[in-house]
Chimera marker file (.cmm) of the C-alpha trace (Angstrom):
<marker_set name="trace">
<marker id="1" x="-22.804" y="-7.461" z="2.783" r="1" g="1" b="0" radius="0.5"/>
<marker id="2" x="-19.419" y="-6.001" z="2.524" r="1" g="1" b="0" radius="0.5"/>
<marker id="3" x="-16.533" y="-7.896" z="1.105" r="1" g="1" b="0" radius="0.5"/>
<marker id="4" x="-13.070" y="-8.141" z="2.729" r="1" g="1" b="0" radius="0.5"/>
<marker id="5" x="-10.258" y="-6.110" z="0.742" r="1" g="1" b="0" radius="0.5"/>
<marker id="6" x="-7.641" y="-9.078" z="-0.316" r="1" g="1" b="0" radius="0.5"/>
<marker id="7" x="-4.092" y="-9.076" z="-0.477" r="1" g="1" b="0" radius="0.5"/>
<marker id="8" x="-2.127" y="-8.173" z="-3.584" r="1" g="1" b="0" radius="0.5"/>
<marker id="9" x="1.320" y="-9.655" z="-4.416" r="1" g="1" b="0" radius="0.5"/>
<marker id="10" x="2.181" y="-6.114" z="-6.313" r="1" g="1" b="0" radius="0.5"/>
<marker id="11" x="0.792" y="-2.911" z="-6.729" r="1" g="1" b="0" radius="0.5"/>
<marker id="12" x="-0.078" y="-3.636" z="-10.639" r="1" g="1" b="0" radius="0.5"/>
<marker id="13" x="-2.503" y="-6.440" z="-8.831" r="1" g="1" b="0" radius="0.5"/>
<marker id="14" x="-3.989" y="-3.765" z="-6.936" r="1" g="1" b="0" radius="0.5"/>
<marker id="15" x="-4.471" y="-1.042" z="-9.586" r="1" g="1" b="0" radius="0.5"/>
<marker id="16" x="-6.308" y="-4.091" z="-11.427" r="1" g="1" b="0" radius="0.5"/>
<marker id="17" x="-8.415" y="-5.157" z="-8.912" r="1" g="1" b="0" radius="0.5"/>
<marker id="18" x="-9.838" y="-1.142" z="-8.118" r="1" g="1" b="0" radius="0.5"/>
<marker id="19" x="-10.071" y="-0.787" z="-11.913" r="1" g="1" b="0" radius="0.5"/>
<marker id="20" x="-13.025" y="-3.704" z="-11.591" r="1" g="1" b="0" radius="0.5"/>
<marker id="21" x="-13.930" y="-3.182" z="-7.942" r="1" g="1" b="0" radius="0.5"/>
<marker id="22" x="-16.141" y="-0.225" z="-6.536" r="1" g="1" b="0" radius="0.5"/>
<marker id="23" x="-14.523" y="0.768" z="-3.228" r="1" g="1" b="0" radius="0.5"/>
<marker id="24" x="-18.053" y="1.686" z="-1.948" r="1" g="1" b="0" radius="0.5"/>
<marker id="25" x="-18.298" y="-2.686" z="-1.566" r="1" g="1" b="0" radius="0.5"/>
<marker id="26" x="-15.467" y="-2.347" z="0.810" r="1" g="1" b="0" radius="0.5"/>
<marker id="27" x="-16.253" y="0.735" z="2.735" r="1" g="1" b="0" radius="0.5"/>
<marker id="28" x="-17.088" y="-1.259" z="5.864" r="1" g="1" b="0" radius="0.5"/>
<marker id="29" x="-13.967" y="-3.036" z="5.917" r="1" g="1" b="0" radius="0.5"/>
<marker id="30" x="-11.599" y="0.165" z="6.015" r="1" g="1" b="0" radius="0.5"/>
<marker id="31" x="-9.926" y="1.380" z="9.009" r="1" g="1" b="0" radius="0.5"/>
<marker id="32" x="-10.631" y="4.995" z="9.342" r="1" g="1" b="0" radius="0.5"/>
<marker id="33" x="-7.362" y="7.436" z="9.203" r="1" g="1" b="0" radius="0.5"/>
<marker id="34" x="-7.626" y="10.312" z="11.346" r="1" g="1" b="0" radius="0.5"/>
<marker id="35" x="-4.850" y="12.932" z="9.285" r="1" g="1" b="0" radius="0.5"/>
<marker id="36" x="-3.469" y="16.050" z="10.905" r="1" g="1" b="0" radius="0.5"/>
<marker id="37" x="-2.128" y="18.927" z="8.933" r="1" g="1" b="0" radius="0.5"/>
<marker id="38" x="0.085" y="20.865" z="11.277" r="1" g="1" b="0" radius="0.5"/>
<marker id="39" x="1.843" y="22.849" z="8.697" r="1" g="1" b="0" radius="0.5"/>
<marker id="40" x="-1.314" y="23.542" z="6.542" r="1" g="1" b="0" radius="0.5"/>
<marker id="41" x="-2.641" y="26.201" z="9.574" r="1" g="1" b="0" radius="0.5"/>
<marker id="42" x="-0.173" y="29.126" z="9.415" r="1" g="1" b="0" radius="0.5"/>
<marker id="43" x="-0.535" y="29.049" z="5.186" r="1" g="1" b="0" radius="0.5"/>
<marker id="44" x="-4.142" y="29.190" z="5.517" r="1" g="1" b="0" radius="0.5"/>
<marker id="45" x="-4.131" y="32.358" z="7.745" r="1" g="1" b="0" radius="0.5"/>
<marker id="46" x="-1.366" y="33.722" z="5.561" r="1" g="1" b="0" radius="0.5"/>
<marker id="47" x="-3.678" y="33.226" z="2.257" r="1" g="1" b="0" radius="0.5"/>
<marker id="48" x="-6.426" y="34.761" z="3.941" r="1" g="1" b="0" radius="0.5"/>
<marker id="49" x="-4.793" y="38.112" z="4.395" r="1" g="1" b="0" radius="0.5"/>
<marker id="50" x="-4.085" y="38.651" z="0.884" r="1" g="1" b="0" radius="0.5"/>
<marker id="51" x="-5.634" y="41.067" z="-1.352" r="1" g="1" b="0" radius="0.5"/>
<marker id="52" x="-7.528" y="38.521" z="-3.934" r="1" g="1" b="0" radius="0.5"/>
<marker id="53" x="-8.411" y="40.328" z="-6.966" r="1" g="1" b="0" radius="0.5"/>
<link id1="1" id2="2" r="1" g="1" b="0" radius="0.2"/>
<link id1="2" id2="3" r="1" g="1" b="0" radius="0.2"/>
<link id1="3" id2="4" r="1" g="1" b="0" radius="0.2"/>
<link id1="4" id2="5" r="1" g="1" b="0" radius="0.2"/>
<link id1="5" id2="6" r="1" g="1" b="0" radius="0.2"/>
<link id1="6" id2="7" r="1" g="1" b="0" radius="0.2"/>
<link id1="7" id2="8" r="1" g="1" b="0" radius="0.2"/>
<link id1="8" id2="9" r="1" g="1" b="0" radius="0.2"/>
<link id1="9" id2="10" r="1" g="1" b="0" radius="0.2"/>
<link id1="10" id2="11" r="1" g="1" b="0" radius="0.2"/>
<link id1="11" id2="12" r="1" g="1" b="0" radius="0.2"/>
<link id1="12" id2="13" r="1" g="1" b="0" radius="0.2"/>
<link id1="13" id2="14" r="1" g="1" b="0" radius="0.2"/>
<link id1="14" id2="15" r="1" g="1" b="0" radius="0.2"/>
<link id1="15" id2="16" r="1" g="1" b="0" radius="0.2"/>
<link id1="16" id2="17" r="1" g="1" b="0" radius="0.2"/>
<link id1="17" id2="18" r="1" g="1" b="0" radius="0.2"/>
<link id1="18" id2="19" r="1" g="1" b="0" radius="0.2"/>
<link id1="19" id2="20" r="1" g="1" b="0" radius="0.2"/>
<link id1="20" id2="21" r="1" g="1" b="0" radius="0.2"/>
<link id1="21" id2="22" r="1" g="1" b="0" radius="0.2"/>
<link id1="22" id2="23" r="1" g="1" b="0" radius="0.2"/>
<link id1="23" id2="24" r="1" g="1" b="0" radius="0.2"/>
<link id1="24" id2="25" r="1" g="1" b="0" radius="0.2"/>
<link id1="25" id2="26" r="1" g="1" b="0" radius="0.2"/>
<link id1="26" id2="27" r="1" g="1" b="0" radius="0.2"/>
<link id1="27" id2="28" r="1" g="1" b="0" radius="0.2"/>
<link id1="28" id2="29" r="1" g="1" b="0" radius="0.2"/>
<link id1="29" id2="30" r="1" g="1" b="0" radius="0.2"/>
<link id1="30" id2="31" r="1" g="1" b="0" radius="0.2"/>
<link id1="31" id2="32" r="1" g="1" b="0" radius="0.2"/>
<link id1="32" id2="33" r="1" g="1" b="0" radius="0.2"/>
<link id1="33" id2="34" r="1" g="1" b="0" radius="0.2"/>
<link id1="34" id2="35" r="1" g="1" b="0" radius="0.2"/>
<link id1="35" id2="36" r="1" g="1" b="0" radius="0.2"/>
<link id1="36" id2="37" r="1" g="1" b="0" radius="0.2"/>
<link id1="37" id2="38" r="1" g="1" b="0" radius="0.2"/>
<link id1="38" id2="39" r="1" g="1" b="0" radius="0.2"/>
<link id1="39" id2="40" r="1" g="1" b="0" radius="0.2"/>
<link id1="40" id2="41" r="1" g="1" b="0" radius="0.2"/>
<link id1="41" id2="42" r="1" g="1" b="0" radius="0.2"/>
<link id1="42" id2="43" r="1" g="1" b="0" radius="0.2"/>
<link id1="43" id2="44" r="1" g="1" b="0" radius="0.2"/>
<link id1="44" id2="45" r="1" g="1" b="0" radius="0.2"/>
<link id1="45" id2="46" r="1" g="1" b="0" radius="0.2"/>
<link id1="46" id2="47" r="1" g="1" b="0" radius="0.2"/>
<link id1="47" id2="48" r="1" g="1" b="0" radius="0.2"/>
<link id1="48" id2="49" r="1" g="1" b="0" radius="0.2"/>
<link id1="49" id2="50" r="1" g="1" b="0" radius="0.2"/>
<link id1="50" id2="51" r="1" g="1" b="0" radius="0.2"/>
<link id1="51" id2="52" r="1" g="1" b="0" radius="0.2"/>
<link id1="52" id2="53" r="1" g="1" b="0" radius="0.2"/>
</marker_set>
């Protein structure tokens, strides 16, 4: 059974409670984030066309 994440008041509350918790407890709970890295594209190609040695 997964636990709900609680509130914290600050983020030194928060930093404590993931210093105790295991975030795999709460996994359930989270709200998946769907992240898109527009600007990441063009340096990849540009990477890939140098000479590595």
């Amino acid at each position: 059974m997964t636990e709900e994440i609680p509130q914290f008041a600050s983020e030194d509350d928060e930093r404590e409670f993931w210093a105790t918790h295991d975030s795999i407890d709460y996994a359930d709970t989270a709200t998946p984030v769907i992240l898109e890295y527009d600007y990441a594209e063009p340096l990849v190609k540009e990477k890939s066309n140098q000479n590595i040695i």
